[in-house]
C-alpha positions as CSV (number, residue, x, y, z in Angstrom):
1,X,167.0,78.9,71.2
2,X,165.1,82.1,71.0
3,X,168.2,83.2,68.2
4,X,167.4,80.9,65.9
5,X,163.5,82.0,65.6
6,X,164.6,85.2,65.2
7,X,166.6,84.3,62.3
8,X,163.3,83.1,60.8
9,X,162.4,86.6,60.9
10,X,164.9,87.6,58.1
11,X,165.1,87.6,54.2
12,X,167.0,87.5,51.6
13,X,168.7,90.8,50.8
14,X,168.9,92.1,46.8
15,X,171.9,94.4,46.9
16,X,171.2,95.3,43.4
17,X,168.7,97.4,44.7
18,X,171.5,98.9,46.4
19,X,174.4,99.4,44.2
20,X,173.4,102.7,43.2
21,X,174.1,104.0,46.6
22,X,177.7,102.7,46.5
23,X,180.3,105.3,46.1
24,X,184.2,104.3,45.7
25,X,187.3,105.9,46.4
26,X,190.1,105.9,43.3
27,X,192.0,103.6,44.5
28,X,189.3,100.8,45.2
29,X,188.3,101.6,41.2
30,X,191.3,100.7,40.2
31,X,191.8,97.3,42.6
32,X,188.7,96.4,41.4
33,X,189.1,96.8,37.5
34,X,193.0,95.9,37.8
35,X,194.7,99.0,36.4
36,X,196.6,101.4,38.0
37,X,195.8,105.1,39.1
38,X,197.6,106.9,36.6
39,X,195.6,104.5,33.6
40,X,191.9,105.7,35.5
41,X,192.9,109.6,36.0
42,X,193.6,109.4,32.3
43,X,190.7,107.0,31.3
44,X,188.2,109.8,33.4
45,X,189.9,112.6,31.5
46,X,189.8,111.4,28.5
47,X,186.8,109.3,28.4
48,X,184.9,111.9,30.6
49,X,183.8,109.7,33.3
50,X,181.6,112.1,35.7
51,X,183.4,111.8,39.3
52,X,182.1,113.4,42.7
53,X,184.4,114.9,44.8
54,X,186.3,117.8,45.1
55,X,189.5,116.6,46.9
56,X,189.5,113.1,46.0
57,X,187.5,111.5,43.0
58,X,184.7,109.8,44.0
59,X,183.2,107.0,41.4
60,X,179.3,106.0,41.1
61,X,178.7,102.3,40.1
62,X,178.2,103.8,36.5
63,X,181.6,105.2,36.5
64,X,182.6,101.7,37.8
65,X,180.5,99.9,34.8
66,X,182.0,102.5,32.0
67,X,185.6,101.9,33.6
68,X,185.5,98.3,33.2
69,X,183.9,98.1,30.1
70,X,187.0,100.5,28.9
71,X,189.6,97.9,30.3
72,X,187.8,95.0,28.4
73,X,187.4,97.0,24.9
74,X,191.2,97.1,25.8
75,X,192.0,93.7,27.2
76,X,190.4,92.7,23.8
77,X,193.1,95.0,21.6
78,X,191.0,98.4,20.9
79,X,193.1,101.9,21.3
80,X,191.9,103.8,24.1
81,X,189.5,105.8,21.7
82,X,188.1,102.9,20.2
83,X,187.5,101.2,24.0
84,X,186.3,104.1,24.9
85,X,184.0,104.6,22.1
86,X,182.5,101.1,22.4
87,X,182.0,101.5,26.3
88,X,179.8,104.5,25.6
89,X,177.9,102.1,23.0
90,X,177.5,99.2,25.0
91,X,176.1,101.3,27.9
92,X,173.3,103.4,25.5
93,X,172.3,99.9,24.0
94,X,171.8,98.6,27.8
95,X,169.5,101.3,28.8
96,X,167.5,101.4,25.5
97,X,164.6,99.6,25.8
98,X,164.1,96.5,24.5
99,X,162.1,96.8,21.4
């Protein structure tokens, strides 16, 4: 019995407060926005996505958020530009503060 009083002992866990830590490797970037590698070396070229890493890109969970956001800008019919363009809006309108 002494396990379950220890489990009395624990919490509840926010990982939000933990996502910034998160870093992930190319390929788990593009499992979990559902393109393929060749779409995010091209999307982080061209869109400028900052990547860490000198052998192998590695993404924040910004890059992760502006990647996304790209691939539902063009999910929805946008050109690459366009996608990209909104993405970049849509994350400066999230960190403004709410007036």
């Amino acid at each position: 019995m002494a396990v379950s009083r220890n489990v009395d002992l624990l919490e509840p866990i926010d990982l939000a407060e933990h996502l910034g830590k998160v870093e992930l490797y190319l390929g788990q970037v593009c499992q979990i926005a559902g393109i393929s590698k060749m779409q995010l070396d091209y999307w982080t070229n061209k869109a400028q996505i900052p990547t860490k890493g000198k052998k192998q890109r590695i993404y924040d969970i910004d890059a992760l958020e502006t990647v996304m956001l790209i691939k539902q800008a063009k999910d929805k019919g946008l050109n690459l530009g366009a996608a990209i363009d909104a993405a970049r809006r849509f994350r400066e309108a999230s960190a403004a503060p709410a007036a």
